[in-house]
Kinemage of the C-alpha trace (Angstrom):
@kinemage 1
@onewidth
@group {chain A} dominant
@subgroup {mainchain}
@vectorlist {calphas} color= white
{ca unk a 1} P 181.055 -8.062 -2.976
{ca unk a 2} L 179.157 -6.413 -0.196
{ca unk a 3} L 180.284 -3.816 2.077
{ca unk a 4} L 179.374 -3.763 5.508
{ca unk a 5} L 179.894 -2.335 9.178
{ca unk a 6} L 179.511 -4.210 12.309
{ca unk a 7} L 175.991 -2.723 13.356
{ca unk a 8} L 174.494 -4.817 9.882
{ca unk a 9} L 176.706 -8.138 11.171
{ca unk a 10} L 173.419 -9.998 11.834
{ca unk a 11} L 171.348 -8.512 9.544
{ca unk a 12} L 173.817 -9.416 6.267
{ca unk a 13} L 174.310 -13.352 7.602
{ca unk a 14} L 170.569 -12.937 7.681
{ca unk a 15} L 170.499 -11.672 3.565
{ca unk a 16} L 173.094 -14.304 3.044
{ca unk a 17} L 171.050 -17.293 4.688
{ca unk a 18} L 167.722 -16.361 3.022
{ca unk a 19} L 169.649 -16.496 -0.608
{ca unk a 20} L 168.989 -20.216 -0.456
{ca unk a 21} L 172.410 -20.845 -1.751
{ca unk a 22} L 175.395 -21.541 0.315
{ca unk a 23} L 178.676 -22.721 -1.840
{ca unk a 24} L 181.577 -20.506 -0.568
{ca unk a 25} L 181.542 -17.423 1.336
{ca unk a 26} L 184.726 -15.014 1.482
{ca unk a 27} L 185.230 -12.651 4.751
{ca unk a 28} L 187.636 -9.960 5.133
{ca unk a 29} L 188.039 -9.032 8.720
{ca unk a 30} L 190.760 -8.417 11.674
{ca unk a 31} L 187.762 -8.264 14.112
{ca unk a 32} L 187.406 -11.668 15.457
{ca unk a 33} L 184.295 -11.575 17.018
{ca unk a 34} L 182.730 -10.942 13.609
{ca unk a 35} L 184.955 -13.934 12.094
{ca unk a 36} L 183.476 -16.005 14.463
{ca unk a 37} L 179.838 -14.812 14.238
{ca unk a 38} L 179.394 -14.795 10.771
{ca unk a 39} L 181.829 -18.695 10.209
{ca unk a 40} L 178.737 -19.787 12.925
{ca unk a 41} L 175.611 -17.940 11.700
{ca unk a 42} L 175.778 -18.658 8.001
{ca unk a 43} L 174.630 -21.700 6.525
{ca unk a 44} L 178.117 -21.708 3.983
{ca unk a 45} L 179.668 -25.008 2.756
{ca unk a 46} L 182.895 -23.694 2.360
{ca unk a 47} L 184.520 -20.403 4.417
{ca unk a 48} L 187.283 -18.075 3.566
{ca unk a 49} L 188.635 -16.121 6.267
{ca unk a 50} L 191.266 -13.706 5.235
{ca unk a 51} L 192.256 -14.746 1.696
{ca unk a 52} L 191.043 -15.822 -1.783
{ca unk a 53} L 187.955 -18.249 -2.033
{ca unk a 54} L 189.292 -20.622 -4.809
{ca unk a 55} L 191.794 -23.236 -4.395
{ca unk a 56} L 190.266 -26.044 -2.874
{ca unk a 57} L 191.835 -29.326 -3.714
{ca unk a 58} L 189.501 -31.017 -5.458
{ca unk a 59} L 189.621 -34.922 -3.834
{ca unk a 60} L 191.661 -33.577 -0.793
{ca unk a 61} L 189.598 -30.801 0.902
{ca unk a 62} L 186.150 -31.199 1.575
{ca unk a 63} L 183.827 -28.974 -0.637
{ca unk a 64} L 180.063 -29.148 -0.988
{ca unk a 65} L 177.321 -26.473 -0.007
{ca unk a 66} L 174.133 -25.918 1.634
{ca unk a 67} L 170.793 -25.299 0.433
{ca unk a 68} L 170.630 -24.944 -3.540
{ca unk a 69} L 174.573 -24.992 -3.874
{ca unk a 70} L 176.685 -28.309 -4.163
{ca unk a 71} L 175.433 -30.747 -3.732
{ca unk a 72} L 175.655 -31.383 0.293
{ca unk a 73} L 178.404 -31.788 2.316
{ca unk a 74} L 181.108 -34.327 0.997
{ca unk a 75} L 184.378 -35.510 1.342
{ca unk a 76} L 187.616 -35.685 -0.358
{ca unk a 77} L 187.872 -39.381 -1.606
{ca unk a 78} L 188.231 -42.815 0.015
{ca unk a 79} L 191.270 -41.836 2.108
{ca unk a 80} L 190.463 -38.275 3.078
{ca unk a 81} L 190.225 -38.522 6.996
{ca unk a 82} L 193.827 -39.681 7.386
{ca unk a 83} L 195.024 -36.794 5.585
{ca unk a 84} L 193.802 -34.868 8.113
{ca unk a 85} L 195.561 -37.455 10.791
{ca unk a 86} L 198.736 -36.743 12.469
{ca unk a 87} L 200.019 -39.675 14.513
{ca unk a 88} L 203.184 -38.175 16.393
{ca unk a 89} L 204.525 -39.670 19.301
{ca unk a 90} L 205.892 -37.817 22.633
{ca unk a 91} L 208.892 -38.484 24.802
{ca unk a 92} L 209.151 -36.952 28.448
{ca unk a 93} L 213.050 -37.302 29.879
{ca unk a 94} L 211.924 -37.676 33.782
{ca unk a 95} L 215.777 -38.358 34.552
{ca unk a 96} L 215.864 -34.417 33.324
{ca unk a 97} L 213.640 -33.281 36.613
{ca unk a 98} L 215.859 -35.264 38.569
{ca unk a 99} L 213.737 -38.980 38.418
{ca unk a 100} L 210.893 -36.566 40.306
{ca unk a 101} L 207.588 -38.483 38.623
{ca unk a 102} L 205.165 -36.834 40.837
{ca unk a 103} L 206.252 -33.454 38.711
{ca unk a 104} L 204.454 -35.428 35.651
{ca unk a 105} L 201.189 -35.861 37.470
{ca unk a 106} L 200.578 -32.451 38.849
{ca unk a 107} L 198.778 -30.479 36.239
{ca unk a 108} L 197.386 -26.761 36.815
{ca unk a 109} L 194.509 -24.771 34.933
């Protein structure tokens, strides 16, 4: 467990990186610009944000580490990318805008 404060952001994912291990990492923050720094900056397999590190499903989630941890990246068995597939489908009632189709193909930013 390691303390920190966000002046010694960089310099702690720089501690953590030169470790030479990189299994799980947990972070406890509401700041999300140090979520986001620290889930880009640290060579982790597997990050927490915000709750306990164990739990991973072993077969379903991907787990594996980085440097001397794990070994490498890895999947979750044979059929592990369609579990993280959701095929939905989408139906638009243009008789609701009045039969207006040109309202469907205007889109703004």
């Amino acid at each position: 467990v390691v303390s920190y404060n966000s002046n010694e952001i960089k310099k702690l994912c720089e501690e953590i990186n030169n470790l030479g291990f990189g299994l799980t990492l947990g972070i406890h923050s509401r700041i999300d610009q140090v979520i986001n720094y620290v889930t880009k900056v640290c060579n982790i397999g597997n990050i927490y944000v915000n709750r306990n590190i164990v739990g991973a499903v072993v077969g379903v989630q991907p787990f594996g580490g980085q440097g001397l941890s794990g070994t490498g990246p890895k999947a979750g068995g044979p059929h592990y990318l369609s579990r993280l597939c959701h095929e939905h489908s989408v139906s638009n009632n243009t008789t609701a805008m009045g039969g207006n189709a040109s309202l469907l193909t205007s889109i703004s930013d």
